[in-house]
C-alpha positions, 0 to 999 in steps of 0.5 A: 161694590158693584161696576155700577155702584163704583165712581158714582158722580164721576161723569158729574166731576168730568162734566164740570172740570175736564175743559177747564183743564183741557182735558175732555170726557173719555167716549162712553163707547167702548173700541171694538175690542177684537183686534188690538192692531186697529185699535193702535192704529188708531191711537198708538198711545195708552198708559202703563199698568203701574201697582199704587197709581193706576187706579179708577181715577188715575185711568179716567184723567188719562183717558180723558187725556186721550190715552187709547187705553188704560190698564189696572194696576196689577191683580193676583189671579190668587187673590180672585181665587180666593174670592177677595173684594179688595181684588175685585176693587183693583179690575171693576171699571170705575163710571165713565170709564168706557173699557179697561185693560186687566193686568192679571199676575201669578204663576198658575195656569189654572188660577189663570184660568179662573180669573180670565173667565171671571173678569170676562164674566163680571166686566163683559164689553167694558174688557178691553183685553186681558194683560199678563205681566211677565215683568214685574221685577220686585222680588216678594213677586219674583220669588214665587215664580211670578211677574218676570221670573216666568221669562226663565219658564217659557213653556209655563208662559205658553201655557199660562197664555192658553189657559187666559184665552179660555175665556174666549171673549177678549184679547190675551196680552203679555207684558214682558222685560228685556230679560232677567239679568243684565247681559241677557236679552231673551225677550225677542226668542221668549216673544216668538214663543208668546206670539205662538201661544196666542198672545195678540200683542206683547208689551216690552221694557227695556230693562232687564229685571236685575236694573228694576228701575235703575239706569236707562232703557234700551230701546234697541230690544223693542225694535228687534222684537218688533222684527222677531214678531208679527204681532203688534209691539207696545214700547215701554221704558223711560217715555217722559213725555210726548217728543219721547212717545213718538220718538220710540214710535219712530226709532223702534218700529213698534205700534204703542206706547205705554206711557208711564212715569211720564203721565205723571200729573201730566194727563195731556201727554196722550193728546200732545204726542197724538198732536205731534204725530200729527205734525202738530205743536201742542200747547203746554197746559197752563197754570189754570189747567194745571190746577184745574187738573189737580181738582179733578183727579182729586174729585174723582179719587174721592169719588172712586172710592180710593185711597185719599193719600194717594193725592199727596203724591198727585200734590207734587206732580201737579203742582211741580215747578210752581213758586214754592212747590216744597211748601205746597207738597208739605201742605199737602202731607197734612191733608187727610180728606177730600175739604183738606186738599181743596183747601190747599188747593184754594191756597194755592190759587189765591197765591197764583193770583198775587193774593195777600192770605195765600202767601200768608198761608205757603209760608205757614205751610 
């Protein structure tokens, strides 16, 4: 499937729903893409690249939530050798996307290689830059040298940096942890060397690869790469929501944010942390948003061309916290296609507007 082809009937979908969730249509005009420092300035926060999440439709509600930018989900630089279209559907940008981050991940500098000039070649102005992940903690990725096991292989970084800006068309970025295990920190010493390879900015979570996931990041290790580096520092780590994105801005001195499980069914956390950096209070989206939103991303899922399961999940973050939320997640464990969840969906308002058949069908699940 070509970019062009991918996402038809997206802007149509963005078109008819965006303001009724309070959202807007992402500018079709893609940022300058020369200098990652500019384009921060101008909007310090984007969402997180996350394996299974950040897919075309996920990436346009975040725009159209008012993320500066959004990144795939993570791409083998192997599986582009070795020429797989299921590769190729993770990097092309969906219609309406205006430009996308490509996190490339592997351990072959001349795999590396390839793929940038590749993904350079196929994508032209529609690269925003190109992300190498040197963070991703799961084992089956680090075992074969890849994600954060390169923090370990400093110089095999370097190179693996060079090799991407071979392409010489976009910036070449690097997403890093606070280190392997915990205990250690080697992510401002294994910054220098990024930075010296030609990085243009490097992302930092902060945890170690050992925590995955577990306990809370230190926020502290953005701040001291951030001091370590000349280059623009992105935080990421445990941002929940807007007050937490511009709190990392303010106590760690870093110039972005990735925004990621804190975006979940919750694309206004771009524009309300944009709203209180602006010394703003943003008003919460109401239930008809809400709902609103849950259709759209919905729509375009369906529309892209990606996987209709993943709505289950998009069930339980939208329609969190409403009147029983349990049954709506359980109805939405049946749905199989796009009729299923708008059915669930008309359910679900005809509840929230005191309708008699609705509290029928919660109660039916």
């Amino acid at each position: 499937m070509t970019s062009a082809a991918r996402g038809q009937g997206t802007l149509r979908i963005l078109e008819g729903l965006a303001t009724p969730a309070g959202l807007r249509l992402p500018d079709a005009r893609p940022v300058p893409r020369a200098d990652v420092r500019a384009r921060l300035a101008q909007n310090p926060f984007l969402v997180a690249p996350m394996a299974g999440v950040t897919d075309g439709a996920y990436r346009l509600m975040a725009r159209a939530g008012g993320a500066s930018l959004a990144y795939t989900e993570m791409v083998s630089v192997a599986g582009i050798h070795f020429g797989g279209q299921k590769t190729w559907d993770l990097v092309l940008p969906a219609e309406g996307e205006p430009d996308v981050a490509v996190q490339l991940f592997g351990s072959k500098p001349e795999q590396f290689r390839e793929a940038a000039l590749e993904v350079a070649e196929r994508l032209g102005p529609r690269l925003a830059l190109i992300d190498v992940n040197m963070a991703c903690p799961v084992p089956k990725v680090t075992r074969k040298g890849e994600g954060s096991a390169l923090m370990d292989d400093p110089s095999l970084a370097a190179r693996i940096v060079g090799a991407c800006l071979e392409q010489g068309q976009v910036p070449v970025t690097c997403k890093i942890r606070r280190g392997r295990r915990d205990g250690e920190e080697q992510a401002p010493e294994f910054a220098r060397a990024l930075e010296a390879a030609g990085a243009a900015a490097i992302a930092v979570h902060g945890r170690s690869a050992s925590q995955l996931y577990r306990g809370r990041a230190d926020w502290g290790v953005v701040r001291r790469v951030a001091g370590a580096v000349d280059v623009p520092v992105i935080g990421s780590g445990d941002v929940e929501d807007a007050g937490a994105a511009l709190r990392m801005l303010e106590e760690t001195g870093a110039a972005g944010v990735m925004v990621a499980r804190g975006s979940y069914g919750n694309p206004w956390v771009f524009s309300s942390a944009l709203a209180l950096a602006s010394g703003e209070k943003p008003a919460a989206p109401t239930l008809s948003q809400r709902l609103a939103a849950f259709e759209c991303h919905v729509r375009l899922l369906d529309a892209t061309g990606g996987h209709l399961a993943r709505a289950r999940s998009l069930a339980g973050w939208y329609l969190k916290g409403l009147p029983h939320a349990a049954a709506w997640r359980d109805g939405a464990m049946r749905c199989v296609s796009l009729d299923d969840y708008l059915g669930l969906l008309a359910r679900v308002r005809a509840f929230a507007g005191g309708d008699a058949a609705g509290r029928e069908d919660v109660r039916r699940g």
